[in-house]
VEXPA-338852 format. One record per residue: residue in one letter; residue number from 1; x, y, z of N, C-alpha, C, CB in turn. Coordinates in nm, 2 decimals, always signed. Glycine has a CB too. Layout:
<pts>
("a"; NUM; (X; Y; Z); (X; Y; Z); (X; Y; Z); (X; Y; Z))
...
</pts>
This chain:
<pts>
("x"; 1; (+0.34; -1.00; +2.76); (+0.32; -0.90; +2.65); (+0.36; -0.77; +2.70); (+0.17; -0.91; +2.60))
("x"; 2; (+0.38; -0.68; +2.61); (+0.43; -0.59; +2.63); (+0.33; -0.46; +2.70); (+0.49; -0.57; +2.51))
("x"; 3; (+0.28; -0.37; +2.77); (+0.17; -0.28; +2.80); (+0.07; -0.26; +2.73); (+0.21; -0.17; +2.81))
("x"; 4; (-0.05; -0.20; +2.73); (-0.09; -0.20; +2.64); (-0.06; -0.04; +2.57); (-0.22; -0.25; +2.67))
("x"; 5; (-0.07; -0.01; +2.45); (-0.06; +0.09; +2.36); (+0.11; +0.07; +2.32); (-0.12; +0.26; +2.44))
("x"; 6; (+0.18; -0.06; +2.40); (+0.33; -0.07; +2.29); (+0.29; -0.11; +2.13); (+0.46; -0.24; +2.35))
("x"; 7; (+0.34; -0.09; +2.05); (+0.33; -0.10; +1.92); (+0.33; -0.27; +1.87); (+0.45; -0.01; +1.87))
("x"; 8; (+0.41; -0.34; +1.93); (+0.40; -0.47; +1.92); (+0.28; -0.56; +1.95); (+0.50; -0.50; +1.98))
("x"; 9; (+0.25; -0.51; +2.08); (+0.08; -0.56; +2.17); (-0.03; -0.50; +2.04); (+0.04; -0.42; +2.38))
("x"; 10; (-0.01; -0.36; +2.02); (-0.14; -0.32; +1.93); (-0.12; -0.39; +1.83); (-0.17; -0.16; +1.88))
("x"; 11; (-0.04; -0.42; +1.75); (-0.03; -0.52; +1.62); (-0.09; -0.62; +1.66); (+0.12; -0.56; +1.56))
("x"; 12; (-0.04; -0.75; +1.74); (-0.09; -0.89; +1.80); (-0.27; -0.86; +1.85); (+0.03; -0.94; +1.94))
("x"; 13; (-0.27; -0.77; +1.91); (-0.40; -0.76; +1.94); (-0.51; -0.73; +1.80); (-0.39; -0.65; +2.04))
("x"; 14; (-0.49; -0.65; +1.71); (-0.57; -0.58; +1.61); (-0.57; -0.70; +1.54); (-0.53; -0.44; +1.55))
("x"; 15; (-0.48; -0.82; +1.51); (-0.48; -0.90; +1.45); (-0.56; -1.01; +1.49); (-0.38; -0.91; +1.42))
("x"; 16; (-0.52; -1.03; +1.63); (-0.61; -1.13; +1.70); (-0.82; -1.11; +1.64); (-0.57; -1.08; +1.90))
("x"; 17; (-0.81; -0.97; +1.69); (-0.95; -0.95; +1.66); (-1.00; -0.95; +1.51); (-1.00; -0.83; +1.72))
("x"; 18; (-0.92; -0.93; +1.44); (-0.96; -0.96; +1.31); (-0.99; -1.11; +1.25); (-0.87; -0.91; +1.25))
("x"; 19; (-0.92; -1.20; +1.34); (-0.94; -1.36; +1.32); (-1.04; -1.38; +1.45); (-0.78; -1.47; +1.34))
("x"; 20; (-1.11; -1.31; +1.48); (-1.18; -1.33; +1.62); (-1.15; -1.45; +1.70); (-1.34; -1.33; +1.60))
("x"; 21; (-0.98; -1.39; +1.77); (-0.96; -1.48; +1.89); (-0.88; -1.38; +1.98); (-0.87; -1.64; +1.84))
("x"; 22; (-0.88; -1.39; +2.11); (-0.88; -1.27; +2.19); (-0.74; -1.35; +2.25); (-1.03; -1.23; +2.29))
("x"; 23; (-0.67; -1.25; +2.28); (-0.50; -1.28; +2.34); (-0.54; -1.24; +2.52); (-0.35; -1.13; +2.24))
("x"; 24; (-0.46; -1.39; +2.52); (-0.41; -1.45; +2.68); (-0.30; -1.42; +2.78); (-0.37; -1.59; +2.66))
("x"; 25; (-0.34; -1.26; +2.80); (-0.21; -1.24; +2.85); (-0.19; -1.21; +3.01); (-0.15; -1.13; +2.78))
("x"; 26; (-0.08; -1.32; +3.04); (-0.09; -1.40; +3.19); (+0.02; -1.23; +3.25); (+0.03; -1.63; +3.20))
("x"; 27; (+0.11; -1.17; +3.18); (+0.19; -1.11; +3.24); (+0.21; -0.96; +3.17); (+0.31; -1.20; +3.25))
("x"; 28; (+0.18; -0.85; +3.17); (+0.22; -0.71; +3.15); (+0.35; -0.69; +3.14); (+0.18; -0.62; +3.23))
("x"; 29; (+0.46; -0.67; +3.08); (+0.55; -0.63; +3.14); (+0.64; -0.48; +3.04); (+0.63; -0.77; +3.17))
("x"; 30; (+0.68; -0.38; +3.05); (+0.72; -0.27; +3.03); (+0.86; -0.27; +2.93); (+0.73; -0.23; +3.16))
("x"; 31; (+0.92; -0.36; +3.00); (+1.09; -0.40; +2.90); (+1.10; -0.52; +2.84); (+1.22; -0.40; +3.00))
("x"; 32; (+1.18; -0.47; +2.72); (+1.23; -0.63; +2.64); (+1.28; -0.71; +2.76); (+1.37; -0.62; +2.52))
("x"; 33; (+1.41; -0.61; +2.81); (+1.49; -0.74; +2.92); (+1.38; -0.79; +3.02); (+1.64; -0.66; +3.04))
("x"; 34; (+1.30; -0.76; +3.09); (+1.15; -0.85; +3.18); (+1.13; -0.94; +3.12); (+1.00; -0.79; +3.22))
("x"; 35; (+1.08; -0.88; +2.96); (+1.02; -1.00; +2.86); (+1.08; -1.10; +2.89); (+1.05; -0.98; +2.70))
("x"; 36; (+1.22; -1.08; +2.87); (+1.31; -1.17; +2.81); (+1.36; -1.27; +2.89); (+1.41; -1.11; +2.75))
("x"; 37; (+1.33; -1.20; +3.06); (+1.33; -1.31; +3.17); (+1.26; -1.38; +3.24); (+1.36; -1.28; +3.24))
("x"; 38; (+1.10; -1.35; +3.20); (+1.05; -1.44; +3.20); (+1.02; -1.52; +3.15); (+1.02; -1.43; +3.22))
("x"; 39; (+1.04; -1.53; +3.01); (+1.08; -1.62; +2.90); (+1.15; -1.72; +2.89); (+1.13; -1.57; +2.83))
("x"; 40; (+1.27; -1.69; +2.95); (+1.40; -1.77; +2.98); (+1.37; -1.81; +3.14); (+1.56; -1.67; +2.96))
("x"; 41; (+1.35; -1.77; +3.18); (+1.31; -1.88; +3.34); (+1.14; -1.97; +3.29); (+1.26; -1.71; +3.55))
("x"; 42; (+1.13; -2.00; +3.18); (+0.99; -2.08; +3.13); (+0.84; -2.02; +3.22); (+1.02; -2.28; +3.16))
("x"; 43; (+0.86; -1.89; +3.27); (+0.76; -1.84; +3.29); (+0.65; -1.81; +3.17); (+0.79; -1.74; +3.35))
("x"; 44; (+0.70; -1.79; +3.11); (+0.58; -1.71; +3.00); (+0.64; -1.73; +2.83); (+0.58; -1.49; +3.04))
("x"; 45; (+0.57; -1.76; +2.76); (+0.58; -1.70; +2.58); (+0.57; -1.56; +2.54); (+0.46; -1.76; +2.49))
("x"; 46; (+0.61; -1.52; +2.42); (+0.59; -1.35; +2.46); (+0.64; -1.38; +2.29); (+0.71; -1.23; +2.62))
("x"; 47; (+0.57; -1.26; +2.24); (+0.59; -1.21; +2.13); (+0.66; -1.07; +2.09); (+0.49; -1.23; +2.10))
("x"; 48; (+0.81; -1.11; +2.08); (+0.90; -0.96; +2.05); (+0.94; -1.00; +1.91); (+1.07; -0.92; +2.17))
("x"; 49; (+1.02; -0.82; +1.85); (+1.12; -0.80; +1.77); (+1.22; -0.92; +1.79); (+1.19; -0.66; +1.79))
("x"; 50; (+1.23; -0.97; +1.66); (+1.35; -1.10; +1.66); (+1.48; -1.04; +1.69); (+1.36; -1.20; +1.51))
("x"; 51; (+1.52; -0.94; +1.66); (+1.65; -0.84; +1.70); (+1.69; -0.84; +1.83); (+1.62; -0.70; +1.68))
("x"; 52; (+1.55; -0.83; +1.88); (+1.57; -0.82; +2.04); (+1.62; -0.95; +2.11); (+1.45; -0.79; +2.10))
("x"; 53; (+1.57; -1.08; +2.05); (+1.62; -1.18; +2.11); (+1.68; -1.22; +2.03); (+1.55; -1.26; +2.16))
("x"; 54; (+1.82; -1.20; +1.91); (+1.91; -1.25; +1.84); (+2.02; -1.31; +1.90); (+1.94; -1.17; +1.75))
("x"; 55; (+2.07; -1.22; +2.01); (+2.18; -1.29; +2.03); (+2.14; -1.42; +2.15); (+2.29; -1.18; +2.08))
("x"; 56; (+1.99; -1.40; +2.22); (+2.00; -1.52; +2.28); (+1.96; -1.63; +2.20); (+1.92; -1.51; +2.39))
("x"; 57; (+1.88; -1.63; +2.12); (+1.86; -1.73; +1.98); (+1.97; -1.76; +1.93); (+1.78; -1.67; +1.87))
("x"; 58; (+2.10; -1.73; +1.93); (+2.20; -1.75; +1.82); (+2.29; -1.85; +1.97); (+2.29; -1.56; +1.72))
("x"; 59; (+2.29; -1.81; +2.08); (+2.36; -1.86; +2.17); (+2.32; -1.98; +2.22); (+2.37; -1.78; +2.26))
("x"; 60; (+2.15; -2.01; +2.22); (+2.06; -2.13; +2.23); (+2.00; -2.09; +2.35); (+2.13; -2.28; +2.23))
("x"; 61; (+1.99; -1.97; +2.40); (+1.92; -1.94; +2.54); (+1.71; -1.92; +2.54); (+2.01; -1.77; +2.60))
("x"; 62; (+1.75; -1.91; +2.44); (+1.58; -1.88; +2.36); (+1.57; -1.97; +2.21); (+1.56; -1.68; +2.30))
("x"; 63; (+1.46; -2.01; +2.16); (+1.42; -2.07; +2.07); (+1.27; -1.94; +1.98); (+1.38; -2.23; +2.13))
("x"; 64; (+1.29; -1.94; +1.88); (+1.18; -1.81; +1.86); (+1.17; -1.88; +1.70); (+1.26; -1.59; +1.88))
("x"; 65; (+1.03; -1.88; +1.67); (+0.98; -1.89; +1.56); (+0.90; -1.79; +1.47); (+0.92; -1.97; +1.57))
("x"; 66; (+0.93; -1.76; +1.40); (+0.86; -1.67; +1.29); (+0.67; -1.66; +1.32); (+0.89; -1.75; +1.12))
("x"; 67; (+0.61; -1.56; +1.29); (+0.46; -1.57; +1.33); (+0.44; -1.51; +1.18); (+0.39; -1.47; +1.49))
("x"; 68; (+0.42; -1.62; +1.10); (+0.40; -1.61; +0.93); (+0.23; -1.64; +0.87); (+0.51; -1.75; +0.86))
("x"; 69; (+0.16; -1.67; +0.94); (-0.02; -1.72; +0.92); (-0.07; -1.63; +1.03); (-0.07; -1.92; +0.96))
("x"; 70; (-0.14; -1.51; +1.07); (-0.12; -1.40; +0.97); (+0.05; -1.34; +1.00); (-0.25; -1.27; +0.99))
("x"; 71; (+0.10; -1.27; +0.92); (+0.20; -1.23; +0.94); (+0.19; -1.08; +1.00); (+0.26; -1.25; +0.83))
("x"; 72; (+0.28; -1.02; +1.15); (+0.28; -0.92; +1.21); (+0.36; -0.82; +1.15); (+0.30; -0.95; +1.32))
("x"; 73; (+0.31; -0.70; +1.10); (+0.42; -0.62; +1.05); (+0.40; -0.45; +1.14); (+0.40; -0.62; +0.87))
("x"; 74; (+0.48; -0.42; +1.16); (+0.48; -0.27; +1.17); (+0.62; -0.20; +1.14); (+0.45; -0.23; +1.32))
("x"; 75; (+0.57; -0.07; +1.06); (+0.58; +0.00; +1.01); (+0.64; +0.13; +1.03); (+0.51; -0.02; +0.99))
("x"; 76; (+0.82; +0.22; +1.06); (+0.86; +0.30; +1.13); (+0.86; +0.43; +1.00); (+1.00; +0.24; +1.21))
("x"; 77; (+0.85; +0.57; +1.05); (+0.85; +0.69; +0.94); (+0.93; +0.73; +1.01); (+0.72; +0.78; +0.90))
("x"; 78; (+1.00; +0.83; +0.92); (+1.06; +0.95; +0.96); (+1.00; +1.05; +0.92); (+1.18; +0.96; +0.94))
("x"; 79; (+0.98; +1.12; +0.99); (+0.87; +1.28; +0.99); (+0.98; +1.39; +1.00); (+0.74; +1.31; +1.15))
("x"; 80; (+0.90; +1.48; +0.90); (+0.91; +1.59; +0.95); (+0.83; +1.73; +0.90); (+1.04; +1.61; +0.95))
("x"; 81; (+0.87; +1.88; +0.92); (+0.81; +1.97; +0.91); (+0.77; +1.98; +0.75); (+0.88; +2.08; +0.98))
("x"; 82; (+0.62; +1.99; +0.71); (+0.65; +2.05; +0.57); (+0.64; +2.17; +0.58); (+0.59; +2.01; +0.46))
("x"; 83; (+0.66; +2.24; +0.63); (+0.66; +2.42; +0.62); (+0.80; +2.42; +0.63); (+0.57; +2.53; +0.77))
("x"; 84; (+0.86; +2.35; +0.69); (+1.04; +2.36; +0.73); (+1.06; +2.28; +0.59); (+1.12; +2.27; +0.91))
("x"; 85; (+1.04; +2.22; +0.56); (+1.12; +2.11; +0.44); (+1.25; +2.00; +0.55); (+1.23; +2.25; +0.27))
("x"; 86; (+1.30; +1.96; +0.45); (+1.36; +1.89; +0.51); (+1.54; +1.94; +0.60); (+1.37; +1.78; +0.40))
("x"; 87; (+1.49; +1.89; +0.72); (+1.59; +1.95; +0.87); (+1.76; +1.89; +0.84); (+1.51; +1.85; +1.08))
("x"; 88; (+1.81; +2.04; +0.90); (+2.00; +2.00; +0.87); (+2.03; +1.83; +0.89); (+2.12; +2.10; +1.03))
("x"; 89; (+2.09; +1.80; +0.83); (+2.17; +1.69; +0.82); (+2.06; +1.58; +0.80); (+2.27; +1.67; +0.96))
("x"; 90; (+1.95; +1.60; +0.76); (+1.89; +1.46; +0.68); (+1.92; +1.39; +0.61); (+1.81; +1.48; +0.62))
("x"; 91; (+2.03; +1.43; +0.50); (+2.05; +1.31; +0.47); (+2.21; +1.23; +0.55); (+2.03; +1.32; +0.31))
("x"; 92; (+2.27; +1.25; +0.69); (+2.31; +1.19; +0.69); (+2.25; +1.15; +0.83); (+2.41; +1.22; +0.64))
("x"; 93; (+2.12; +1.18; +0.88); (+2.05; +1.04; +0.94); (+2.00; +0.99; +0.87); (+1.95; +1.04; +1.04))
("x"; 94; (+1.93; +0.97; +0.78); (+1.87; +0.89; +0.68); (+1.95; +0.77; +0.63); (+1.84; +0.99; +0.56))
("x"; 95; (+2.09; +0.82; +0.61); (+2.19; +0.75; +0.58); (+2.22; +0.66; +0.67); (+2.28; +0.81; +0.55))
("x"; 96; (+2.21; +0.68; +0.82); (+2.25; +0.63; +0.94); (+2.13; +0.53; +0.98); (+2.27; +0.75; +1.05))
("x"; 97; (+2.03; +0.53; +0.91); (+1.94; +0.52; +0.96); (+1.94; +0.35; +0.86); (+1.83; +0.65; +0.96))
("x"; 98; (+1.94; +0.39; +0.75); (+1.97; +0.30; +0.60); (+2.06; +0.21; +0.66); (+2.05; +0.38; +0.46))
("x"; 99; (+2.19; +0.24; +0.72); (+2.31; +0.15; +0.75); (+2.26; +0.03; +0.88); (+2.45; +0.25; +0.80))
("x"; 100; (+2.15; +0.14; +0.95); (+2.16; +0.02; +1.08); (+2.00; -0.09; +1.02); (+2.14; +0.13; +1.30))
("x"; 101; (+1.94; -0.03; +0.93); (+1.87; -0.10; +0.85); (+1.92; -0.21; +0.79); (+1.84; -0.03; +0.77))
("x"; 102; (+2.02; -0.23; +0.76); (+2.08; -0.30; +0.68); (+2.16; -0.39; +0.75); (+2.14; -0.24; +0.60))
("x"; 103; (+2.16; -0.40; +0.85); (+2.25; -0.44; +0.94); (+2.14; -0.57; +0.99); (+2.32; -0.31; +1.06))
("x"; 104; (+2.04; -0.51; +1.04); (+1.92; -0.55; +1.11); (+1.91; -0.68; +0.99); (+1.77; -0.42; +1.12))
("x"; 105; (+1.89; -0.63; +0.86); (+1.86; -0.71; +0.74); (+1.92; -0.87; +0.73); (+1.90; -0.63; +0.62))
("x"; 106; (+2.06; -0.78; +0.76); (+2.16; -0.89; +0.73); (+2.15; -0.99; +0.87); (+2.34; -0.82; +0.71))
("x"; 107; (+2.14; -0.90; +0.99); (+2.10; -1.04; +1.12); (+2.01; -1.11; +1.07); (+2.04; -1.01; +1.27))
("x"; 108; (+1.89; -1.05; +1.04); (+1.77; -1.14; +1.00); (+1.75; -1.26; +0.97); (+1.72; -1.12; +0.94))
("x"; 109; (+1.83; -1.20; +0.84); (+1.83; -1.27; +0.71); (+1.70; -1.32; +0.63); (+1.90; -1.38; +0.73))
("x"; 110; (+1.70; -1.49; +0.66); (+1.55; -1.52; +0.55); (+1.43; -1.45; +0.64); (+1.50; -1.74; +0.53))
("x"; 111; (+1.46; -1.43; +0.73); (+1.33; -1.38; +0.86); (+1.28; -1.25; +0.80); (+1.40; -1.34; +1.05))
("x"; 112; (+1.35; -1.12; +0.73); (+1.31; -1.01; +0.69); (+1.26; -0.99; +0.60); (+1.37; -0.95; +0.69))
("x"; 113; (+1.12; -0.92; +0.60); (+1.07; -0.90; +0.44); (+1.08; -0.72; +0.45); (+0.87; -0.97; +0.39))
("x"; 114; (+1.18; -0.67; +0.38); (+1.19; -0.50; +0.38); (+1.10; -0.44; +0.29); (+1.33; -0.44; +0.34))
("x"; 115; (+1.03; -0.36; +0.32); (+0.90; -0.26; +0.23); (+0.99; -0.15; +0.18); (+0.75; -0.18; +0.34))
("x"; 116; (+1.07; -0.15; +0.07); (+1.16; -0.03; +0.09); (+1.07; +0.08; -0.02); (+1.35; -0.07; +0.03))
("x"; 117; (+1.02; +0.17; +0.02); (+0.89; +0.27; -0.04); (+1.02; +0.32; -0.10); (+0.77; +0.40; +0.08))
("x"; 118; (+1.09; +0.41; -0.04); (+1.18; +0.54; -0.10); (+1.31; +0.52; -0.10); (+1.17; +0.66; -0.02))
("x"; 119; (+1.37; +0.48; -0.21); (+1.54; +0.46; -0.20); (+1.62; +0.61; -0.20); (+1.60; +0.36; -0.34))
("x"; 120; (+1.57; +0.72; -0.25); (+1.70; +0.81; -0.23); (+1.68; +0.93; -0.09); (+1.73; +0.91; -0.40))
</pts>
């Protein structure tokens, strides 16, 4: 699993305790790529971003199943100042941001459920 206070660990964890069953974790490790080698040398299971392990899933180096009973979600914002309003060229990160969104979507595919709050 990933450190504790990574965003992926606090999701699996807050969820665990909400079904009151406490998570087994044999290994700490800091990076997807560690994750992902000890994974693949059958050291350890580990729960990442499916993005992260697409291309070894698509190659057959990894096998990864959906975690759908409860389902893990988190949730990214973009911030900023409201005394400033919105900062030079917002909307063309926003835009940038939309495209690699979409991209992610389309790897996914049936795997993605998108919360889309704000379209413009």
């Amino acid at each position: 699993m990933p450190e504790a206070g990574d965003t992926v660990r606090t999701v699996a964890s807050r969820t665990a305790r909400e079904l009151g069953l406490e998570l087994k974790i044999a290994y700490e490790v800091r990076s997807i790529s560690a994750m992902k080698s000890l994974v693949s040398r059958g050291a350890a299971s580990s729960i990442l971003p499916y993005f992260s392990v697409l291309d070894e899933v698509q190659s057959g180096k990894l096998d990864a199943r959906p975690i759908i009973m409860p389902s893990l979600r988190r949730t990214l914002f973009l911030a900023s100042s409201k005394q400033s309003g919105p900062f030079r060229n917002e909307a063309g990160l926003t835009g940038a941001v939309r495209a690699s969104l979409q991209g992610l979507l389309d790897a996914l595919g049936p795997l993605a459920h998108p919360l889309w709050v704000r379209t413009a």
